[in-house]
C-alpha positions in Angstrom: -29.7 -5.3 -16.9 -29.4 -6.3 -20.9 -29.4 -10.0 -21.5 -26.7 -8.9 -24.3 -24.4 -11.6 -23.3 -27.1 -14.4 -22.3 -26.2 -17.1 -25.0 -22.7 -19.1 -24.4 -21.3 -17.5 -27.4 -22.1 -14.0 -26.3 -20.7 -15.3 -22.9 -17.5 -15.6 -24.4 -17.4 -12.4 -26.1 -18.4 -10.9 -23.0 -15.5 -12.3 -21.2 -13.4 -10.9 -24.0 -14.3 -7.5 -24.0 -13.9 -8.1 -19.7 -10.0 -8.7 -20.9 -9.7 -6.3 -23.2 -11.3 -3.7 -20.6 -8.2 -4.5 -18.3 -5.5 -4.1 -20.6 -7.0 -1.0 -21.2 -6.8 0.3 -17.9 -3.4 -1.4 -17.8 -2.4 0.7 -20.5 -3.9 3.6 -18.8 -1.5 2.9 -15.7 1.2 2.4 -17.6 0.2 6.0 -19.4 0.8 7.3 -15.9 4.4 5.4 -15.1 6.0 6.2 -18.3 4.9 9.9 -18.1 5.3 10.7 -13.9 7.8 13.3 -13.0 8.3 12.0 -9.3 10.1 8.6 -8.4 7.0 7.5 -6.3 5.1 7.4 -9.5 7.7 6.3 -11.5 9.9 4.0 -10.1 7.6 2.6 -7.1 4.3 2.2 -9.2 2.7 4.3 -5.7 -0.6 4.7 -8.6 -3.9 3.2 -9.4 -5.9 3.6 -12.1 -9.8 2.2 -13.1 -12.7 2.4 -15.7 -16.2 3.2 -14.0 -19.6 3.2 -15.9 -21.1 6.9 -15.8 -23.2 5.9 -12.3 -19.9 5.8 -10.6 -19.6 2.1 -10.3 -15.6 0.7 -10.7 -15.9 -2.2 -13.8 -12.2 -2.4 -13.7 -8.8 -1.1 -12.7 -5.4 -2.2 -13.3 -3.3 -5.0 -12.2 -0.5 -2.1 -11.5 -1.3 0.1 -8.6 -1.8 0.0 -4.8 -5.3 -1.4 -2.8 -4.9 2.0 -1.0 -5.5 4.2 -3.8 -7.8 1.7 -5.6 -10.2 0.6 -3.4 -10.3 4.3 -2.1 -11.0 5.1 -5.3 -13.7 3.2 -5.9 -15.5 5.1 -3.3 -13.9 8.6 -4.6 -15.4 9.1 -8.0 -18.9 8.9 -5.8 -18.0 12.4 -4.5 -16.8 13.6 -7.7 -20.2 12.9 -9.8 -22.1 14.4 -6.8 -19.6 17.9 -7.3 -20.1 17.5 -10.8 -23.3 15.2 -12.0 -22.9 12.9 -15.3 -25.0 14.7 -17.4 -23.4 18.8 -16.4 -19.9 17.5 -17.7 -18.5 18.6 -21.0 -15.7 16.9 -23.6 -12.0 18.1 -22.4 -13.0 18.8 -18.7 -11.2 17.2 -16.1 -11.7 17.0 -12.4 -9.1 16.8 -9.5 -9.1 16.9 -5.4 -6.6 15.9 -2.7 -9.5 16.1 -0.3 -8.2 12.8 2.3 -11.2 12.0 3.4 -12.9 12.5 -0.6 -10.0 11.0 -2.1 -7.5 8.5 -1.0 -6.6 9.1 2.5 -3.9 11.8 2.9 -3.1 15.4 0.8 -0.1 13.3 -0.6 -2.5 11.6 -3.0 -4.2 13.5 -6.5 -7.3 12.3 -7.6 -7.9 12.9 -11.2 -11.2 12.1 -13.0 -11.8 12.5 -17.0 -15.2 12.3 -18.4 -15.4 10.1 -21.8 -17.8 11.0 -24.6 -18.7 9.0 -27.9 -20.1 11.4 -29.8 -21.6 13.9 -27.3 -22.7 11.1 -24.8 -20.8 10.6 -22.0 -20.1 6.7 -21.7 -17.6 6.5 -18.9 -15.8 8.0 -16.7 -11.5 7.2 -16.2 -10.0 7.6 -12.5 -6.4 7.7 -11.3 -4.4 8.5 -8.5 -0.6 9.3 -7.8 1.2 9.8 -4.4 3.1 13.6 -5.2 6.5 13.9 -4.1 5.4 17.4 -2.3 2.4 19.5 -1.1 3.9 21.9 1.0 3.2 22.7 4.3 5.2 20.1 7.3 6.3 17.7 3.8 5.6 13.9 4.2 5.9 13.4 7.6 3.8 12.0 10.8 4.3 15.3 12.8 1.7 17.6 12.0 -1.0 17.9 14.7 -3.8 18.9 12.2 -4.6 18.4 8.3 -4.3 22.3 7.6 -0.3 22.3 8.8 0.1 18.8 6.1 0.0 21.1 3.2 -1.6 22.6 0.0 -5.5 21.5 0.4 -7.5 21.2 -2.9 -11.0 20.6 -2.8 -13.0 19.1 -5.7 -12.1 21.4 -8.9 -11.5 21.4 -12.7 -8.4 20.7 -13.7 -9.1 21.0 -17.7 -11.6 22.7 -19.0 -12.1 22.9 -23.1 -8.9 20.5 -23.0 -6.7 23.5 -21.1 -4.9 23.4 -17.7 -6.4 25.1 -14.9 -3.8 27.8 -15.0 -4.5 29.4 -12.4 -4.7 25.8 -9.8 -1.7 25.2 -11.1 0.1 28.3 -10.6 -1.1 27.8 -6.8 0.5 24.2 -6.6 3.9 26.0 -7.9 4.0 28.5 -5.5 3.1 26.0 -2.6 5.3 22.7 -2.9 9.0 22.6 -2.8 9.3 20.4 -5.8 6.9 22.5 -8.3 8.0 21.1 -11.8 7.5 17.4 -10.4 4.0 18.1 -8.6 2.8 20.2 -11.6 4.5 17.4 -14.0 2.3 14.1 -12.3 -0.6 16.9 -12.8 -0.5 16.2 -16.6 0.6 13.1 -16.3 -2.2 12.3 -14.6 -4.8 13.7 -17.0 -3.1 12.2 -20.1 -2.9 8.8 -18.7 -7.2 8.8 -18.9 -7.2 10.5 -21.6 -5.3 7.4 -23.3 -7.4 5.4 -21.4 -10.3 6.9 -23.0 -9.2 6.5 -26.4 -8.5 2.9 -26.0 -11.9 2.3 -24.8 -13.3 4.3 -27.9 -11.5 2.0 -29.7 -13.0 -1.1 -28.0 -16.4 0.3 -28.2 -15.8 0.9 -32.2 -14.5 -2.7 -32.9 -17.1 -4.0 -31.0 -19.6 -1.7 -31.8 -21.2 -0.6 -28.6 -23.0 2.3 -28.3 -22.8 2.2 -24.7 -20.8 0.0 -22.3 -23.9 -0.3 -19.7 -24.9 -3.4 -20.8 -21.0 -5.3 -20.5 -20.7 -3.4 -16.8 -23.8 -4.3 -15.6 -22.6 -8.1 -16.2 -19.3 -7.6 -14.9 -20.5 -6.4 -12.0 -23.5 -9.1 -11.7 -20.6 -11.5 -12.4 -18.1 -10.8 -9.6 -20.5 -10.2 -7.0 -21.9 -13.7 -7.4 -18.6 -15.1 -7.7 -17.9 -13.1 -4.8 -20.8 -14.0 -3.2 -19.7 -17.9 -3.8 -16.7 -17.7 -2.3 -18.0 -16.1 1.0 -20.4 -18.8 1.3 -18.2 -22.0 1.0 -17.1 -20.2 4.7 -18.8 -21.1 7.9 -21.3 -18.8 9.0 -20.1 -16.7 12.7 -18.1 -14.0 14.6 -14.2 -13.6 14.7 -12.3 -11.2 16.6 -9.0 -10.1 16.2 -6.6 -7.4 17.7 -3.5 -6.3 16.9 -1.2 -3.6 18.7 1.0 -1.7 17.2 3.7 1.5 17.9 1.3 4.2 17.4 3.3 7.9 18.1 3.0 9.0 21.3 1.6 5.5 22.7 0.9 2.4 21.2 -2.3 1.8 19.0 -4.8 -1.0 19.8 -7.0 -2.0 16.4 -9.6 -4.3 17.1 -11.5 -5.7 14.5 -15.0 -8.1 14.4 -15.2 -9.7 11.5 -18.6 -11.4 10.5 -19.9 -13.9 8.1 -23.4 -14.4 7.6 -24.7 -16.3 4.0 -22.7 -14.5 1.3 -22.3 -10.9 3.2 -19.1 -10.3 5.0 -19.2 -7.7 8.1 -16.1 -5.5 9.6 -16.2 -3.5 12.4 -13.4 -1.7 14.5 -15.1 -1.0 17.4 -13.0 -1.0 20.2 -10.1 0.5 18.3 -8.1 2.8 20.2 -9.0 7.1 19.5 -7.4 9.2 17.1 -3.8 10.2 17.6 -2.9 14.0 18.5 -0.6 13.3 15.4 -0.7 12.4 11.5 -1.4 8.6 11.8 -4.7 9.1 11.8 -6.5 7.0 8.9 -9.9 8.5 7.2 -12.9 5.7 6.7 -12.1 5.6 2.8 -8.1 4.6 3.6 -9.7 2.1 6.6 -12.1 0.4 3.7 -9.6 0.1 1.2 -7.3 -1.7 2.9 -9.3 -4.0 5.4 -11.4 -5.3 2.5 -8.0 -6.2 0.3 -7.1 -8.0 3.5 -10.3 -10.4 3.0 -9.9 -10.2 -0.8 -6.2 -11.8 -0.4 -7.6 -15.3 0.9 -11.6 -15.0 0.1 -12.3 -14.6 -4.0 -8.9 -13.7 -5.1 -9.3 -15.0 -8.1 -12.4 -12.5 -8.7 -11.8 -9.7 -10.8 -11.7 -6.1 -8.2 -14.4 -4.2 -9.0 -17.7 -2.5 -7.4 -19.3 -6.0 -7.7 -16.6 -8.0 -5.9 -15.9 -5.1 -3.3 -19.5 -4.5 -2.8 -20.0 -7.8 -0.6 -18.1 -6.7 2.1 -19.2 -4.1 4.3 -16.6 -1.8 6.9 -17.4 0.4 9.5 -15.8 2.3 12.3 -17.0 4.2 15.1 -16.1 8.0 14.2 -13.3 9.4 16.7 -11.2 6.1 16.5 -8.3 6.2 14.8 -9.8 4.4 11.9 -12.5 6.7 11.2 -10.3 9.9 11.9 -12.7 13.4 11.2 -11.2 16.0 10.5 -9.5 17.9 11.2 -7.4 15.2 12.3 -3.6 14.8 10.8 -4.0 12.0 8.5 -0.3 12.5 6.3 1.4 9.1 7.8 -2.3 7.4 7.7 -0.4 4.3 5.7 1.4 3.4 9.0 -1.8 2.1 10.6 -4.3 1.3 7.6 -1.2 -0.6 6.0 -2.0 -3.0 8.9 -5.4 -3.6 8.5 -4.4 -6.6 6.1 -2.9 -8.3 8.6 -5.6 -7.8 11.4 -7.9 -9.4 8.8 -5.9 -11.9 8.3 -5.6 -12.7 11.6 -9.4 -13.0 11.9 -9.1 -15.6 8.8 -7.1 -17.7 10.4 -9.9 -18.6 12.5 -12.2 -19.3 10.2 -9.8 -22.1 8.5 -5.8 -22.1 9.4 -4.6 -23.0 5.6 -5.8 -19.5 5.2 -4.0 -16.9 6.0 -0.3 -16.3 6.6 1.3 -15.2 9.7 2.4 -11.3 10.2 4.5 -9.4 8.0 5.6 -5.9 8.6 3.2 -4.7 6.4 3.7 -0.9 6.9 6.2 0.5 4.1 9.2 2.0 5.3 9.3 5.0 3.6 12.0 7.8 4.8 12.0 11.4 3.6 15.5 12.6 3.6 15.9 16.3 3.5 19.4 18.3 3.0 20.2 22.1 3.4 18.7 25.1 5.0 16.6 24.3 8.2 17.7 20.6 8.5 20.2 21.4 11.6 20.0 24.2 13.6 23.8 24.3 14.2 25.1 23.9 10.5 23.4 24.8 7.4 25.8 23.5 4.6 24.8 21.6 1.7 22.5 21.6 -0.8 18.4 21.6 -0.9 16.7 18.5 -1.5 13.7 16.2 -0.7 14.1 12.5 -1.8 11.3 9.6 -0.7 13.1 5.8 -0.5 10.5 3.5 -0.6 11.8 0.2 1.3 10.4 -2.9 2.2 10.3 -5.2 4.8 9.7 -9.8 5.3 6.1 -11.0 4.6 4.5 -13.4 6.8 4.9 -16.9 6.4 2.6 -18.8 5.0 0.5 -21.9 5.6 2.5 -24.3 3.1 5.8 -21.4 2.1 8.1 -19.1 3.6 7.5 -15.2 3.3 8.7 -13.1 1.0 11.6 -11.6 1.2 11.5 -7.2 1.6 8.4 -7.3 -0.4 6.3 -4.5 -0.6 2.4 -6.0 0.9 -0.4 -5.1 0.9 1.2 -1.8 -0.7 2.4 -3.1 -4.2 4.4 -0.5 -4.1 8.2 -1.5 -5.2 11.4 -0.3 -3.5 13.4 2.8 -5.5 17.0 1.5 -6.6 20.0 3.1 -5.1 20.8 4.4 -8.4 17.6 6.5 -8.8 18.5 7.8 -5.4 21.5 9.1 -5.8 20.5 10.6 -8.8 18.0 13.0 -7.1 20.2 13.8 -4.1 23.5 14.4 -2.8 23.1 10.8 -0.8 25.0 7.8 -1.1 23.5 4.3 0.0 26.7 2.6 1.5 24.6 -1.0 2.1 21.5 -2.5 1.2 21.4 -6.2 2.1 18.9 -8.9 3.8 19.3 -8.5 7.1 20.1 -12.2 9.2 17.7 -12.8 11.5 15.5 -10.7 10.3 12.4 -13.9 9.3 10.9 -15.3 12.2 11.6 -18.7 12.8 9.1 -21.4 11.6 8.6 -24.5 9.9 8.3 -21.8 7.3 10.0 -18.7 8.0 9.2 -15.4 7.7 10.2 -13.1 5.1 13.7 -11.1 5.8 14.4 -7.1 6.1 17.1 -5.2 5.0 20.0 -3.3 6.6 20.3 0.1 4.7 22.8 2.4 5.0 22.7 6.4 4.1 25.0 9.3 4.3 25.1 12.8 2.9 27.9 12.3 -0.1 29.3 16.0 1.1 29.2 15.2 4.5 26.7 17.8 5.5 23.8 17.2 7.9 20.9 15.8 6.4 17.2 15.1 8.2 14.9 12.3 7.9 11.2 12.4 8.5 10.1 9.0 10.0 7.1 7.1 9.7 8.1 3.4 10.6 6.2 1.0 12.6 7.1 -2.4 13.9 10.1 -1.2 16.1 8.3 -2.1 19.5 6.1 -4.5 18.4 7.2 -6.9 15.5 5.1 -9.1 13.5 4.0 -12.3 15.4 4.2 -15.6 14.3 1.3 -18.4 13.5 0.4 -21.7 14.6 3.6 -21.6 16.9 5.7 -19.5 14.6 8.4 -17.3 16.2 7.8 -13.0 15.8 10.0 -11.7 13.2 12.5 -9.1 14.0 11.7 -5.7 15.0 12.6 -2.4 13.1 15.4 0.0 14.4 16.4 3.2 13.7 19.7 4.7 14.2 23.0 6.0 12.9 26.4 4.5 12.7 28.0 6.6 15.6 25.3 5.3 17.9 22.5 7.0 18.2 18.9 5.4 18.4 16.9 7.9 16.4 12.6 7.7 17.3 10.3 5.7 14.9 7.8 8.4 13.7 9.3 12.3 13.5 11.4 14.8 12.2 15.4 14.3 13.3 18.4 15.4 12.1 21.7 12.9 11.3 24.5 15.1 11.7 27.3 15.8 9.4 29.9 12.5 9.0 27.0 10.0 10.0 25.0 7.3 8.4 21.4 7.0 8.6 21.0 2.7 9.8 17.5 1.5 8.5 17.0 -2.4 9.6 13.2 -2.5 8.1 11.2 -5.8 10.0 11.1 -9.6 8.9 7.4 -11.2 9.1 6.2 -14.0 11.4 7.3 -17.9 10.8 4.5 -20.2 10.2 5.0 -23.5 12.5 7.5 -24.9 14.7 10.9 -24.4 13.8 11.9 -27.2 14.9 9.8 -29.1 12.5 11.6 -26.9 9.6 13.6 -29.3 7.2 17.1 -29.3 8.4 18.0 -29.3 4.4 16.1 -25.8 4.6 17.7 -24.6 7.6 20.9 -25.5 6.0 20.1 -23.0 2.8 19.1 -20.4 4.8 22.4 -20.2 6.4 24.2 -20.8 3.2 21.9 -17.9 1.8 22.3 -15.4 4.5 19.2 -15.2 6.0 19.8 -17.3 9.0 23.2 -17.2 10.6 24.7 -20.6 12.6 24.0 -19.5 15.9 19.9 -18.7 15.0 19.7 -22.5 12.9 21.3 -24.0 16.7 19.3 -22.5 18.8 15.9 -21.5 17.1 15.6 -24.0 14.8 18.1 -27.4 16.3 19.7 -27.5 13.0 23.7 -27.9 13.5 25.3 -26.4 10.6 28.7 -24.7 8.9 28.5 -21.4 7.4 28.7 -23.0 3.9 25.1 -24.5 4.4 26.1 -28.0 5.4 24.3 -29.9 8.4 25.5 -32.5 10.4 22.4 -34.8 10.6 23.4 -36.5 13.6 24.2 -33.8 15.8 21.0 -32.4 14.5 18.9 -35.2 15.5 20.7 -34.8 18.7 20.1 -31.4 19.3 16.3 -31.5 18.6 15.8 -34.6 20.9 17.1 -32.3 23.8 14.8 -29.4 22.5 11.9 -31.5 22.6 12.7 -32.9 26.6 13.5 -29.3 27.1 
């Protein structure tokens, strides 16, 4: 490693060029946003992007993005540069794959990777990844039994060679996905956004003037894995166990998790997690590590930069055949329903370790419906036009230690809800309701973060189908230190009918789709909530008269006022009941 940056004033240089490495993978996200074709890029930020050094290592990635696809990542461009090694790898190539268990987890998810060359050395290597509205096949849903029904399968290819398109992949991706100008339009975007990012670090590397950026990586990463290192051993040394059960498909899922700290190395395993599922919930190893190590990350060095030094210090395995170290060729397309979760399970191992930690459950899993109009959606009535639109909604956080949770907030995801009005735009829908749902936040000295009631219809009145992948409808998040669980899910329409969790179903023509996505976990006893809180919550909505009386002992009118004498009152009988 160069001792470049050894003196204090080369320390601060160091640090920033660090910064200015960020904002140019920032900027190289942003690329991607500003350019997308689909709303799942565009509107719900469902990207990452990141800067490695030309061994493969991640030295940064942007603050915009999702754990899933960066943390994968991280672990992706491995594959790539042992497809394609450093030094076979020419100006204008580019490099692509949707390979789940090479990429990011599911076929939903492009992989792009772009060479960059200072002269005619390569110097680094830009990565991103976008979450396509289409790839053929069964579309975005949990029902396909194996990964060859999911859709359009690329392996690790060129995408750009001599800085030109792969005509001929991309003439395959348009004939295979029912949304070909979007798919083929996140293709380019996707490219051009590390392009840009290359640019701006040949810019950096000018004003600087760096022949190479070997030396500033190798100290980024020797950086954040000691700082890393730090902060896992201000923790006591020992074992933690934590499980967690959620709706799984056909039964429910048990995920079992051992968490292990020993000196400045943390250990995961999931041994004793339940098998793989006959259907697409399945979650490859690269999905599993992504998201289980952002769970430590949230509480353990989270003020450490991400990066193949910080991520390196924590270690996840999985025994293959359970459902978080699915083989192929296991259906992995819903694998976020599960590895969404892992946060949570790691959280719950945290608390353990020290209780100001970690927060209680949220619903965690994004609530993400694919509604789908015209022919094929009802076998009695084809009316109405052809369309595929992806909602991304949210659900409550978990409360925490010292706060409430948030409110439909989209963790561990990052990924942001898509407005009504982007919505309707792409489809013949109309979003009658979208509110916090009362209730919804388990009740704690802190309560838990609310759902949403949403509301859908076809705008012509036509039949229209949804593909399901929602979690937290039999099992809601639980509470902490004495918290209360926060309200389950539910799926079902207006005239009645309780439509499954997970599936392909049809609303028929006249009826509204009813999404109640699930509040998180309170933190505490409510009854130790302040009755001054209580008292905004039900001026706010969140928590109606009748929840404050009998969850919380907190006697209230619907404007928020509380009578403090039939509060104290009502709490002294609580605590002799």
């Amino acid at each position: 490693m160069s001792d470049t940056f050894s003196s204090s004033l080369n320390k601060i240089q160091m640090q920033i060029m660090w910064d200015r490495l960020i904002a140019v993978v920032e900027e190289q996200a942003q690329t991607l946003i500003r350019t997308a074709f689909s709303s799942s890029t565009r509107e719900a930020g469902d990207v990452s992007a990141g800067v490695y050094n030309t061994r493969g290592q991640m030295l940064a990635q942007a603050v915009t993005g999702t754990p899933g696809h960066v943390n994968a990542m991280a672990e992706s461009v491995g594959h790539f540069l042992d497809k394609f090694p450093i030094e076979t790898m020419k100006p204008g190539e580019s490099y692509m794959t949707n390979d789940p268990w090479k990429g990011t987890g599911h076929l939903h998810d492009f992989t792009v990777v772009t060479p960059v060359f200072r002269g005619t050395e390569p110097v680094a290597l830009f990565a991103c990844t976008t979450h396509v509205v289409d790839v053929g096949g069964l579309g975005f849903t949990a029902d396909g039994r194996q990964v060859f029904e999911e859709g359009l399968y690329i392996p690790l290819m060129r995408l750009a060679s001599d800085g030109q398109m792969n005509a001929d992949l991309l003439e395959m991706v348009n004939a295979n996905v029912r949304e070909p100008a979007q798919v083929v339009g996140d293709l380019y975007s996707l490219v051009a956004c590390n392009e840009d990012g290359g640019r701006r670090l040949i810019d950096m590397m000018a004003e600087y003037q760096l022949e190479t950026i070997d030396g500033l990586g190798d100290k980024i990463i020797e950086t954040s894995r000691t700082a890393m290192q730090d902060a896992v051993r201000a923790l006591p040394d020992g074992v933690y166990t934590n499980s967690m059960t959620t709706d799984g498909y056909e039964s429910p899922i048990t995920i079992m998790a051992t968490l292990t700290i020993k000196g400045d190395q943390v250990g995961v395993d999931f041994a004793g997690t339940s098998g793989v599922s006959s259907f697409g919930i399945n979650v490859p190893l690269c999905y599993t590590k992504a998201y289980a190590s952002f769970g430590i990350r949230v509480v353990v060095g989270n003020r450490v930069p991400n990066n193949s030094g910080s991520l390196g210090v924590i270690t996840v395995t999985a025994p293959e055949g359970t459902i978080t170290n699915a083989q192929p060729p296991c259906a992995v397309c819903a694998r976020h329903v599960i590895g969404q979760m892992l946060p949570d399970v790691m959280l719950g191992c945290l608390h353990q370790v020290d209780p100001t930690l970690a927060p209680a459950e949220g619903a965690s899993s994004v609530w993400a419906p694919v509604l789908m109009g015209g022919h094929g959606t009802s076998a009695s009535d084809k009316r109405g036009e052809n369309f595929t639109v992806t909602m991304f909604n949210t659900g409550g956080t978990g409360a925490r230690p010292m706060l409430d949770g948030l409110n439909t907030t989209g963790f561990p995801t990052g990924i942001r809800s898509v407005p009504v009005e982007i919505s309707e735009a792409l489809a013949p829908i109309v979003v009658w309701r979208k509110v916090y749902l009362e209730n919804s936040g388990g009740a704690g000295k802190y309560r838990g973060g609310a759902g949403q009631h949403i509301e859908v219809a076809h705008r012509e009145e036509a039949p229209f189908a949804i593909s399901a992948m929602f979690d937290r409808v039999d099992h809601p998040a639980r509470g902490q230190a004495g918290g209360a669980s926060g309200h389950r899910g539910r799926v079902f329409t207006v005239n009645g009918e309780t439509l499954r969790s997970k599936g392909k179903q049809t609303v028929e023509a006249g009826d509204r789709l009813v999404l109640h996505t699930p509040g998180g976990g309170g933190y505490g006893q409510a009854q130790t909530r302040a009755p001054e809180a209580v008292g905004e919550d039900v001026r706010l909505g969140f928590v109606s008269v009748e929840e404050a009386r009998d969850a919380y002992g907190v006697i209230s009118d619907k404007l928020g006022n509380v009578d403090v004498q039939a509060t104290e009152a009502a709490r002294a009988k609580m605590e002799r009941t």
